[in-house]
C-alpha positions in Angstrom: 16.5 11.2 24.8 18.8 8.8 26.3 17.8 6.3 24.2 18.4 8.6 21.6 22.3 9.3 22.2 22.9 5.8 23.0 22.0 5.0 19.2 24.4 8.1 18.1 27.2 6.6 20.6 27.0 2.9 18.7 27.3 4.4 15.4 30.0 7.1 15.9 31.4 3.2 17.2 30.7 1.5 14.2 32.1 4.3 11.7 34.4 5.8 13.6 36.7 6.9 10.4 33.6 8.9 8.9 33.2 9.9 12.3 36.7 11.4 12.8 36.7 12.6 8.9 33.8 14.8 9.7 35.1 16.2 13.7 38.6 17.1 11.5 36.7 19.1 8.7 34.9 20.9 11.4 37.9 21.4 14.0 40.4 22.1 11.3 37.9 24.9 9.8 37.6 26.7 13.4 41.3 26.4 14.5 42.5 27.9 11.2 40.2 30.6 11.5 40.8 31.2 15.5 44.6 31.1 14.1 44.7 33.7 11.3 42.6 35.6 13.1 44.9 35.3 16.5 48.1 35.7 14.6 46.7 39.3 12.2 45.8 41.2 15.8 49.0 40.3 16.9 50.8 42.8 13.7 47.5 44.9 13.6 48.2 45.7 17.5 52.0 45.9 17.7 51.5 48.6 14.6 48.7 50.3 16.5 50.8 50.6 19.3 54.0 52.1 17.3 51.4 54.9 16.1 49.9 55.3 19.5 53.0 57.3 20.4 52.0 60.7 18.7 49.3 62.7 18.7 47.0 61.5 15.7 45.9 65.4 14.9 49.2 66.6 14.7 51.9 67.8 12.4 55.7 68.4 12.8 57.4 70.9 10.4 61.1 70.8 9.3 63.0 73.4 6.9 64.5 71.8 3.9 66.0 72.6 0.3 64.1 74.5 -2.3 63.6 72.1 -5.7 63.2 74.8 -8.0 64.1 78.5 -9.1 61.0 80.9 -7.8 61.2 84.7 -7.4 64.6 85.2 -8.7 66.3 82.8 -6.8 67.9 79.3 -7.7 67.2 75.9 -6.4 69.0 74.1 -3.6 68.5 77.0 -1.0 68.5 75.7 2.6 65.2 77.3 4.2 66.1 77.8 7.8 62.4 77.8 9.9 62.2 81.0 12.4 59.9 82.8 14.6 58.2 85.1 11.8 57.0 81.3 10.5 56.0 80.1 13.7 53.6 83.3 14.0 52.0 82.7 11.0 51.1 78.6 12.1 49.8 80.6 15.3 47.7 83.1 13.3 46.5 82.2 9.6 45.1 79.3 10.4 43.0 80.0 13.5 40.2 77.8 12.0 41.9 74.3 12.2 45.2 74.7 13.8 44.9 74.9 17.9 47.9 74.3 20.0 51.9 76.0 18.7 55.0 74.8 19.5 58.2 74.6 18.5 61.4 73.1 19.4 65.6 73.8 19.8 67.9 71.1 19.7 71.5 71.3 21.7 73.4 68.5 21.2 76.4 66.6 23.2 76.1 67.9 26.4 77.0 66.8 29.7 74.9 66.5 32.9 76.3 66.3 36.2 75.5 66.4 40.4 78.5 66.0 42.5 80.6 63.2 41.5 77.8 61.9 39.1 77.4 63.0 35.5 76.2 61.5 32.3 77.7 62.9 29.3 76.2 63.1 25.4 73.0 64.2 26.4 70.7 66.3 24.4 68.9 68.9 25.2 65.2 69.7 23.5 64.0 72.9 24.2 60.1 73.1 23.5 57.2 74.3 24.1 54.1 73.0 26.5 52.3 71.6 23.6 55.2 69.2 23.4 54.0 66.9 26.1 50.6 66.5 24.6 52.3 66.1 20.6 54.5 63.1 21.6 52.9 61.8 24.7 55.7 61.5 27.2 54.5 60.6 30.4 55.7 62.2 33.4 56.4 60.1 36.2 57.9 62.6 39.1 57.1 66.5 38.8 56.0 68.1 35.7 56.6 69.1 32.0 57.0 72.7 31.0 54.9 75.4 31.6 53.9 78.5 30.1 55.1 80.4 32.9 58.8 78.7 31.8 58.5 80.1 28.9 57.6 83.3 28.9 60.5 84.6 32.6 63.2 81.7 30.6 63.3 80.1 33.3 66.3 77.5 33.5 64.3 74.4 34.5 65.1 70.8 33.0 63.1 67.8 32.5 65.3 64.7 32.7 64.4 61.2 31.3 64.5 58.3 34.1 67.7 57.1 32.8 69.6 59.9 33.0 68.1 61.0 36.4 69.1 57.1 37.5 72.9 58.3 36.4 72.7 61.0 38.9 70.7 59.7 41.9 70.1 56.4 43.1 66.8 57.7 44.6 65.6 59.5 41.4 62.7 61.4 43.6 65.4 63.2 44.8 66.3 65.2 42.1 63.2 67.1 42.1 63.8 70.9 43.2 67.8 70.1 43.3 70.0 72.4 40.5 72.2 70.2 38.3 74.9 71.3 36.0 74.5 71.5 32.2 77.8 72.4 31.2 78.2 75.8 32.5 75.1 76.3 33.6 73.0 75.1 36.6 69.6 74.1 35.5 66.9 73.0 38.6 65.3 70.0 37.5 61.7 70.4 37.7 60.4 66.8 36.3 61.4 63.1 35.3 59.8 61.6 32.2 59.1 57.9 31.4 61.4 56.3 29.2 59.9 55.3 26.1 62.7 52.9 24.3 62.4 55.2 21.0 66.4 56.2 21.3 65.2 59.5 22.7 65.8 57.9 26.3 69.1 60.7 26.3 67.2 63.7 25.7 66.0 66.4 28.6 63.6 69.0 27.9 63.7 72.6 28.5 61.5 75.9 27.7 62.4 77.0 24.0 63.1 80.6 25.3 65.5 79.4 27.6 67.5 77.6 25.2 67.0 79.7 22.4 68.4 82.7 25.0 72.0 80.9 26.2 73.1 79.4 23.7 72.2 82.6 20.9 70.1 80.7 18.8 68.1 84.4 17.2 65.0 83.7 15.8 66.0 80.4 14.3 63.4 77.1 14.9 64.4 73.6 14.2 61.4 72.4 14.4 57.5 74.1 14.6 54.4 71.4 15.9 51.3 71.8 16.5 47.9 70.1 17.4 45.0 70.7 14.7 41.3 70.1 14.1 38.5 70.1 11.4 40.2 68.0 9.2 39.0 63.9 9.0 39.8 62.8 5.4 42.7 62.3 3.2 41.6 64.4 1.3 40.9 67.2 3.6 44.6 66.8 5.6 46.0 67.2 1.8 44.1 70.3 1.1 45.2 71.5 4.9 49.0 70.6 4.0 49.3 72.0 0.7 47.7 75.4 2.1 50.0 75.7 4.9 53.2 75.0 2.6 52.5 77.5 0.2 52.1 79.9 3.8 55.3 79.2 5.1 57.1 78.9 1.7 55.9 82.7 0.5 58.3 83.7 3.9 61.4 82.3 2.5 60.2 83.2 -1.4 59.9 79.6 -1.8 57.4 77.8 -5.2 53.9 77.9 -3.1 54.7 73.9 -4.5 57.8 73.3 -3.4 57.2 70.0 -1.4 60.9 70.0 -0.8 61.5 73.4 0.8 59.5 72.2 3.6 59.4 68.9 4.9 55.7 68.0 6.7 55.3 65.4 8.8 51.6 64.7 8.8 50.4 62.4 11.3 47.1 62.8 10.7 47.5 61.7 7.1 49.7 58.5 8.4 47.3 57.5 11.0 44.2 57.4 7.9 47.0 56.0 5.8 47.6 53.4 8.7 43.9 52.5 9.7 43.2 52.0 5.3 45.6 49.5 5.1 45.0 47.6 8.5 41.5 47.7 7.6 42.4 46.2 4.3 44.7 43.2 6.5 41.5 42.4 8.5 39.7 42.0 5.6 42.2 39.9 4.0 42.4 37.7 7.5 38.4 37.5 7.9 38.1 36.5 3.3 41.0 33.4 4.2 39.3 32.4 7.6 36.1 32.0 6.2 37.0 30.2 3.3 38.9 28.2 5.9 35.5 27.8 7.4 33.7 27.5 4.2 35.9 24.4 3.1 35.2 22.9 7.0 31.1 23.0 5.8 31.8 21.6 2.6 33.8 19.0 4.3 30.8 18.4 6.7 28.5 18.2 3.9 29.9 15.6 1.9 30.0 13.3 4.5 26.7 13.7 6.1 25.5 13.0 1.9 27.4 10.1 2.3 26.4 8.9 5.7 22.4 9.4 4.8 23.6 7.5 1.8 24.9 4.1 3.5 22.0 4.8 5.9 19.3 4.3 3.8 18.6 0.5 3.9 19.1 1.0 7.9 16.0 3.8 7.3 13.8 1.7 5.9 13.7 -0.7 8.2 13.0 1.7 10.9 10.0 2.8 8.8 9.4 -0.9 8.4 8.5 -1.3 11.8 7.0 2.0 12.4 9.6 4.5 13.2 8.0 8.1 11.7 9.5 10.3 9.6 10.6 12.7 12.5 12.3 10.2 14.7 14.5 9.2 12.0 14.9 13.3 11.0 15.5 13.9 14.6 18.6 11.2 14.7 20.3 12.3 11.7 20.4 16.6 12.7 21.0 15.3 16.7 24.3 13.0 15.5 25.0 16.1 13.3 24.8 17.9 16.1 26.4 16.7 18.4 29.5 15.7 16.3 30.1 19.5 14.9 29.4 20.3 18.4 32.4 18.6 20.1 34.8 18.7 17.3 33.8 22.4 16.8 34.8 23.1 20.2 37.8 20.9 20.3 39.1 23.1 17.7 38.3 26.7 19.1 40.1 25.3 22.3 43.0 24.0 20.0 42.8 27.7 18.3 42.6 29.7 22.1 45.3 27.3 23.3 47.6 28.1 20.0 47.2 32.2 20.6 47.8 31.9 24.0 51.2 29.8 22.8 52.2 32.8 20.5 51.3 35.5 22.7 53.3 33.9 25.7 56.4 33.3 23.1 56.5 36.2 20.6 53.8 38.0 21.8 56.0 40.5 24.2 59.2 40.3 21.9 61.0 43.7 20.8 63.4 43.9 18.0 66.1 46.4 19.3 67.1 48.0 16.4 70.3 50.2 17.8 68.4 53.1 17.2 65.0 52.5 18.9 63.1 49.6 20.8 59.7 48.3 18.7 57.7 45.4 19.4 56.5 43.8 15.8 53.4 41.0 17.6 51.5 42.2 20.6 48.8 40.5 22.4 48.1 38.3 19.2 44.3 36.8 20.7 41.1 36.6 19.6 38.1 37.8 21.3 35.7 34.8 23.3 32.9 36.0 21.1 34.8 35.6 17.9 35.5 31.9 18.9 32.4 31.4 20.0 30.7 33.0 17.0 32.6 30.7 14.5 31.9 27.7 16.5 28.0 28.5 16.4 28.6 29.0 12.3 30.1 25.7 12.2 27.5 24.0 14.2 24.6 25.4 12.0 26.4 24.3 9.1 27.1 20.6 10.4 23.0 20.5 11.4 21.8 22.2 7.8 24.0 19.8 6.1 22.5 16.6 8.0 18.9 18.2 7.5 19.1 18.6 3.2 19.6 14.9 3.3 17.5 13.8 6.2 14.8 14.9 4.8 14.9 13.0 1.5 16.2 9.7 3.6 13.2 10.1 5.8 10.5 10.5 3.1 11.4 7.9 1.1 9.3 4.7 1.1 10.4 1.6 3.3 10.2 -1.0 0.4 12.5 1.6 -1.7 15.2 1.9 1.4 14.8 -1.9 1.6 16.2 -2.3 -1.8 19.0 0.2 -1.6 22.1 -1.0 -1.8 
């Protein structure tokens, strides 16, 4: 076997352009791949990420302006969402839909404790069912209860920077009664901030806010969690049945996309995973073609080098080399060439990932209105790399055996005479 290597060492020596030709087709192939592969997870995860931050199963309802005349009255009607709709979410649709909320909005108010206040705050009152809808994460505390809810109980959940703005030591806060304009909420829990612009808004039981500040039955907002429903075409069905619900309370078209404004999550997360599965495709077709030139590349030149081998054959044969020790050179060079440059370019492709992911891999583009990262954690998997370096190396060795087999069975006065 050493023998063996030795030979392969003096010819790589001898030809080392076809040599290098044939390690650049193979570690070309796999870095391109490793690359495209590398650089689609990075937009495939950022944009997984951005949709991580709701609930998948969830929708969020908002009143807006009929489109068209219906039941005696004209178009352009505001339809203003209030408790009689968020009683029918809760009760004529028991079979799919299982957590109600809803939520109040005051705006443009300031917090304060002692000499500290932070000023143009919002204030969301909601439900329990918020917490789960728009996963915020509590760090200190907790999130609204039920028991808020129903004795309107003036508690407030600040955001960590606007409980930094009171407090140095934001721990502190907990229990302690700030004011909220007039009022004196006691804050009962800080929430993470999660650089979406919502950073200034505190949360409070619905009841509470709908009670002091004389807000009647009116909703801005009705959400709620919701099951049984796993295609496109199912969530539509779903939709357009709840829409013609809520629009028969305001004598709205049962059609009337308008009128109500959905905001189907559900729909945009299978809308979401269709066309990321449709990128990965895309990435996997160009990598392997990518790859699929690489083996081409291999081919030809393993033809060739069988080729300008073939006088070198016969004598081998001449002297009584047997047709599998001159089959075993030829696939062992193949080899062991795809083998090295295959690697060399996997580590060139990890190497180039890790560059990215250490560059513009963390980057978020501020936008003034929310924070976003657009490339996260753009890698590919060890087996991935590993896989397509195996692919390459049976290529290399199938494309030295087609030829090695008619070099080795042709006959040594033949080979002689080859020029």
């Amino acid at each position: 076997m050493i023998e063996l290597f030795k030979e392969i060492w003096a010819t790589v020596r001898h030809n080392k352009l076809r040599t290098a030709l044939t390690g650049f087709a193979v570690g070309w192939g796999i870095f391109i791949l490793i690359f495209l592969l590398g650089a689609g997870n990075g937009l495939i995860n950022a944009q997984m990420q951005q949709s991580d931050r709701f609930l998948a199963n969830s929708m969020v309802v908002f009143g807006g302006w009929t489109s068209k005349p219906y039941n005696g009255f004209d178009q352009g009607r505001h339809i203003e969402l209030n408790n009689r709709d968020m009683l029918a979410t809760s009760n004529n649709f028991t079979e799919n839909i299982q957590e109600t909320g809803a939520t109040l909005w005051k705006v443009a108010n300031t917090f304060s404790l002692g000499p500290n206040y932070v000023a143009a705050q919002n204030i969301c009152g909601a439900y329990p069912v918020k917490l789960k809808i728009d996963k915020i994460e509590i760090v200190n505390g907790r999130f609204i209860n039920e028991i808020d809810i129903r004795e309107k109980r003036k508690v407030i959940v600040l955001t960590q920077t606007q409980a930094k703005e009171l407090s140095k030591n934001v721990s502190y806060l907990l229990g302690k009664y700030i004011r909220v304009n007039d009022s004196m909420f006691r804050v009962v829990g800080i929430s993470k901030d999660d650089k979406s612009g919502e950073n200034n808004t505190a949360y409070s039981p619905f009841t509470t806010i709908s009670s002091i500040y004389n807000y009647g039955h009116n909703v801005d907002r009705i959400e709620f969690t919701f099951s049984g429903v796993s295609t496109q075409e199912e969530s539509d069905a779903f939709e357009d049945r709840y829409r013609a619900r809520i629009n028969a309370n305001h004598d709205a078209a049962p059609d009337d996309e308008s009128a109500l404004w959905i905001w189907n999550r559900h729909a945009q997360s299978l809308q979401m995973n269709t066309g990321l599965g449709i990128l990965r495709t895309a990435l996997w077709v160009v990598g392997l073609f990518t790859l699929l030139s690489g083996i081409v590349g291999v081919s030809n030149i393993m033809l060739i080098t069988v080729k300008e081998r073939t006088r070198e054959f016969g004598i081998r044969k001449a002297l009584g080399a047997g047709t599998w020790s001159i089959l075993r050179m030829i696939i062992v060079e193949s080899v062991a060439i795809t083998t090295f440059f295959g690697y060399m370019g996997m580590l060139c492709g990890v190497l180039a990932n890790e560059y990215m992911n250490a560059t513009i891999g963390q980057e978020v583009v501020d936008t003034g209105i929310f924070q976003a990262t657009m490339f996260l954690n753009p890698t590919v998997g060890l087996d991935v790399c590993v896989q397509a370096t195996l692919v390459m190396i049976v290529a290399g060795t199938v494309a030295g055996l087609i030829p090695a087999f008619k070099a080795a069975r042709v006959r040594p006065i033949v080979a002689l005479n080859a020029k």
